[in-house]
C-alpha positions as CSV (number, residue, x, y, z in Angstrom):
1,X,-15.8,7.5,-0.3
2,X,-16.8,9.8,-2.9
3,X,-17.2,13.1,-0.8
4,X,-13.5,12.3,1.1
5,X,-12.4,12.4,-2.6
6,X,-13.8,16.0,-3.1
7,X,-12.6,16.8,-0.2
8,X,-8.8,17.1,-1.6
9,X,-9.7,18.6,-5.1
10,X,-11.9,21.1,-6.3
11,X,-15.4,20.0,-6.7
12,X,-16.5,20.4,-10.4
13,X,-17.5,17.6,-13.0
14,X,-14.6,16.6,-13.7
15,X,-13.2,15.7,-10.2
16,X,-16.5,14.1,-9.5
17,X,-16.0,11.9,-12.5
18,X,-12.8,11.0,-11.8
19,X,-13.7,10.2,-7.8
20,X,-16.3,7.7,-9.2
21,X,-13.3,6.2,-11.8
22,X,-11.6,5.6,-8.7
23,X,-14.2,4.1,-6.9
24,X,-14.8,2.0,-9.6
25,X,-11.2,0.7,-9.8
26,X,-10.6,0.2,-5.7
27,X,-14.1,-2.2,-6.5
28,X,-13.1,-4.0,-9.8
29,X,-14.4,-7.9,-9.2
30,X,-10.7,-9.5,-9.0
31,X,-9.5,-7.5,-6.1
32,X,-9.4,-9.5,-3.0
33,X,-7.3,-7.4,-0.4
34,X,-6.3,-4.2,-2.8
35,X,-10.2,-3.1,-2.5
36,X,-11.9,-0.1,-1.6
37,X,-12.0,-1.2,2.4
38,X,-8.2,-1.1,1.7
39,X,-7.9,2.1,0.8
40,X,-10.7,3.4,3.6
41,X,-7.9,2.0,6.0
42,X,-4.5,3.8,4.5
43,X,-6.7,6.8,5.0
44,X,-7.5,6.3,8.1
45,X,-3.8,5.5,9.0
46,X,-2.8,8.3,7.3
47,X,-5.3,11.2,9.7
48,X,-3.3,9.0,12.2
49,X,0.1,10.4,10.9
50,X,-1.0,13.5,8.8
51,X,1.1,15.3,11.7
52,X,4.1,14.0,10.2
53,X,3.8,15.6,6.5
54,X,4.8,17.9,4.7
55,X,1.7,17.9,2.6
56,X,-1.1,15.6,3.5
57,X,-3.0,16.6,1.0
58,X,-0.6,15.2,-2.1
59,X,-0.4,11.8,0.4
60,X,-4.1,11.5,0.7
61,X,-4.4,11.6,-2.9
62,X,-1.4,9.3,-3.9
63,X,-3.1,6.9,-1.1
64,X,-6.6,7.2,-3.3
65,X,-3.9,6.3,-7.0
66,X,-1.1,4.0,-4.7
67,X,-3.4,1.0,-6.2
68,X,-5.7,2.6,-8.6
69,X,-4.6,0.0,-11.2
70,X,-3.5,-3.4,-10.0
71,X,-3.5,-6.6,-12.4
72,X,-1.1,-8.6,-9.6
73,X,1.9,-7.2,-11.3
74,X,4.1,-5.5,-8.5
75,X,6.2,-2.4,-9.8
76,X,4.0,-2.3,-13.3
77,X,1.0,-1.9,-11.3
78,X,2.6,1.5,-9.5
79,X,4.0,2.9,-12.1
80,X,0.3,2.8,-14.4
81,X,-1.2,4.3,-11.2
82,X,1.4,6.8,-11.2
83,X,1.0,7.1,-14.6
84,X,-3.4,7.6,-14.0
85,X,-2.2,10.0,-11.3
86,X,-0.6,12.3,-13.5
87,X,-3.1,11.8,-16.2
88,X,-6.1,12.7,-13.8
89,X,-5.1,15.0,-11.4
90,X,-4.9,18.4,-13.8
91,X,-8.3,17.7,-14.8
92,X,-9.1,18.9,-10.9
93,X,-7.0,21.7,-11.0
94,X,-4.2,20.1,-8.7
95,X,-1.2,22.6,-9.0
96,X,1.6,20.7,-11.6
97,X,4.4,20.6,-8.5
98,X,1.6,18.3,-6.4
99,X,0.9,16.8,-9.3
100,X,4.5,15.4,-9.4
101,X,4.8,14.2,-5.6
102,X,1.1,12.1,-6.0
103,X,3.0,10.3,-8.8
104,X,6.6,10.3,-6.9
105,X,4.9,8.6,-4.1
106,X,2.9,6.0,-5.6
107,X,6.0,4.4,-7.1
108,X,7.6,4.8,-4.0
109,X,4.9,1.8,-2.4
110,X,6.5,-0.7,-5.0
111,X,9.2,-0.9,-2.4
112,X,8.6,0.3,0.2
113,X,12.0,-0.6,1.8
114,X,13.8,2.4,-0.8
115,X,12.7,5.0,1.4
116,X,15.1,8.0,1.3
117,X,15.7,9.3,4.6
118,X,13.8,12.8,5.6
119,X,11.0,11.7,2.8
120,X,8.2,12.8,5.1
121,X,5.2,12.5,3.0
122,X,6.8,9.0,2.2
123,X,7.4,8.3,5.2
124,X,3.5,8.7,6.5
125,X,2.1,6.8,3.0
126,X,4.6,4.0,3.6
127,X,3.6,3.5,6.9
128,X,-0.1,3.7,6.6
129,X,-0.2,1.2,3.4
130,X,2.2,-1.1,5.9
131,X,-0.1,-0.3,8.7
132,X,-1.7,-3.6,8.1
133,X,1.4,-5.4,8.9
134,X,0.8,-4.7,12.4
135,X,-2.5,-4.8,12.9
136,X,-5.6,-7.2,14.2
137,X,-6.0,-8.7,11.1
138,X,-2.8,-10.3,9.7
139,X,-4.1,-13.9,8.8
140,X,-7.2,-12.5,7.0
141,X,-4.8,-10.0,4.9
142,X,-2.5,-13.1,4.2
143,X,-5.3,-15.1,2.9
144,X,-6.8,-12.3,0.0
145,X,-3.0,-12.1,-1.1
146,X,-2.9,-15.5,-1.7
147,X,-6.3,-15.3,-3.5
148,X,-5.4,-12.2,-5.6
149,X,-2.2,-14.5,-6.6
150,X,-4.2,-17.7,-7.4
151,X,-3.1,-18.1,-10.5
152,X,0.7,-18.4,-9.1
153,X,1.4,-22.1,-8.5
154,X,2.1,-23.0,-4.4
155,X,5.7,-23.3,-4.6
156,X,6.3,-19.7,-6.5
157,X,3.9,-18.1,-4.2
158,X,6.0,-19.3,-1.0
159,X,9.1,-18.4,-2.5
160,X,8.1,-14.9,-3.7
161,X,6.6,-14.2,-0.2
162,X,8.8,-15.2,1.8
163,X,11.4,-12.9,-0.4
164,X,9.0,-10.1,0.6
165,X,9.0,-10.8,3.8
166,X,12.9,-11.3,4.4
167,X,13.2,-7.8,2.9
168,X,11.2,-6.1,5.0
169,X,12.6,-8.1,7.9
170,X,15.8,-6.5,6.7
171,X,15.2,-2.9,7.2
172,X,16.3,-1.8,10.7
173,X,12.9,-0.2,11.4
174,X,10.1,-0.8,9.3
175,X,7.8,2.1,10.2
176,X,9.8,5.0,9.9
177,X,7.2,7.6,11.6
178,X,7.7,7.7,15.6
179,X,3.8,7.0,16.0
180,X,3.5,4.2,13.4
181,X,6.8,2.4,15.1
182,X,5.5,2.9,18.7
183,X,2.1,1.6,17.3
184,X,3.1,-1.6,15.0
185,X,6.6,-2.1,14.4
186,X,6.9,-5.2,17.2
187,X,4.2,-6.5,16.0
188,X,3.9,-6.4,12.5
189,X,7.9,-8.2,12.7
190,X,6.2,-10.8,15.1
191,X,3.4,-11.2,11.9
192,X,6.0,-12.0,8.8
193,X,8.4,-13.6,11.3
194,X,5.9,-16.3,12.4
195,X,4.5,-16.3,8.6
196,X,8.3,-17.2,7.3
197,X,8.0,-20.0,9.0
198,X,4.9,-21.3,8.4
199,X,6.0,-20.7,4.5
200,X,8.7,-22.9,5.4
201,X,6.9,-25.5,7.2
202,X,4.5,-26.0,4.3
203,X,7.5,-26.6,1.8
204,X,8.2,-30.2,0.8
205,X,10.7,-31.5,3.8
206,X,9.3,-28.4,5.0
207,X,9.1,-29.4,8.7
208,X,12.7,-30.0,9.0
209,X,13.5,-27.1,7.4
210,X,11.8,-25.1,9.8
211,X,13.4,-26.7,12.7
């Protein structure tokens, strides 16, 4: 992971130093789904989409901050990594204007659903950090969110979640890059649909709810 690092930013001490804070972050002990095999896929998804950018270099990196710090606390936990971001990324001589789109589109994952229209680099960070959505392994990616929220009591959890969900159900195309909707849009809305209602089944009364 390392040497992918160093391959967006000048190699010197400082970069290198700040590759391993990153490493060491992506594996803090808490982390469930937010880990460094997280990050590995988003940039993998995003050599998938790099086509699409205007820079791929300032989305790789903003993929490497998107959840540099995360304490389970969505929108605080961007806007620190933002925050790192900016902090960091002068340190490895990363022009200020670059600087300034890593940090723009770091917040931009707290919502993903706020996506201006023509944001290209958003567009191909969105869709790779959604990529999961739509991919082989939805249940397993349901179950470490529920485990990096453990300390939220059942009830909450559903209720936040399926808020989440309905949201992104909302938007009239999820994946806003032609290859990422070709490649996961039907089935990542198949995913949160059928996970709604199994939310909803596992309420109390929850089975006539659902029906």
């Amino acid at each position: 992971m390392r040497d992918d690092w160093l391959t967006l930013v000048a190699d010197s001490p400082a970069a290198r130093a700040i590759g391993a804070e990153l490493v060491a972050r992506w594996a803090e002990p808490h982390r469930r789904y937010h880990t460094l095999e997280h990050l590995a896929a988003v940039l993998g998804a995003i050599d998938r989409l790099a086509g699409a950018a205007d820079d791929p270099v300032a989305v790789r990196l903003a993929a490497w901050f998107h959840d540099a710090v995360y304490d389970g606390r969505p929108g605080w936990d961007e806007e620190r990594s933002a925050q790192l971001a900016q902090a960091r990324l002068p340190r490895c001589g990363v022009p200020a204007g670059r600087v300034a789109e890593v940090a723009r589109l770091v917040r931009l994952t707290a919502a993903h659903d706020t996506l201006a229209e023509g944001d290209r680099d958003g567009a191909v960070l969105c869709d790779a950090d959604l990529a999961v959505l739509g991919g082989p392994g939805y249940e397993r990616y349901t179950a470490q969110i529920r485990q990096e929220y453990a300390h939220v009591p059942d009830e909450l959890f559903r209720q936040g979640r399926a808020a989440v969900l309905r949201r992104l159900l909302a938007v009239p195309r999820l994946y806003r890059t032609d290859e990422a909707h070709e490649l996961w849009e039907r089935r990542a809305r198949a995913n949160m649909s059928a996970e709604l209602v199994a939310l909803a089944a596992a309420q109390p009364g929850g089975d006539e709810a659902a029906q």
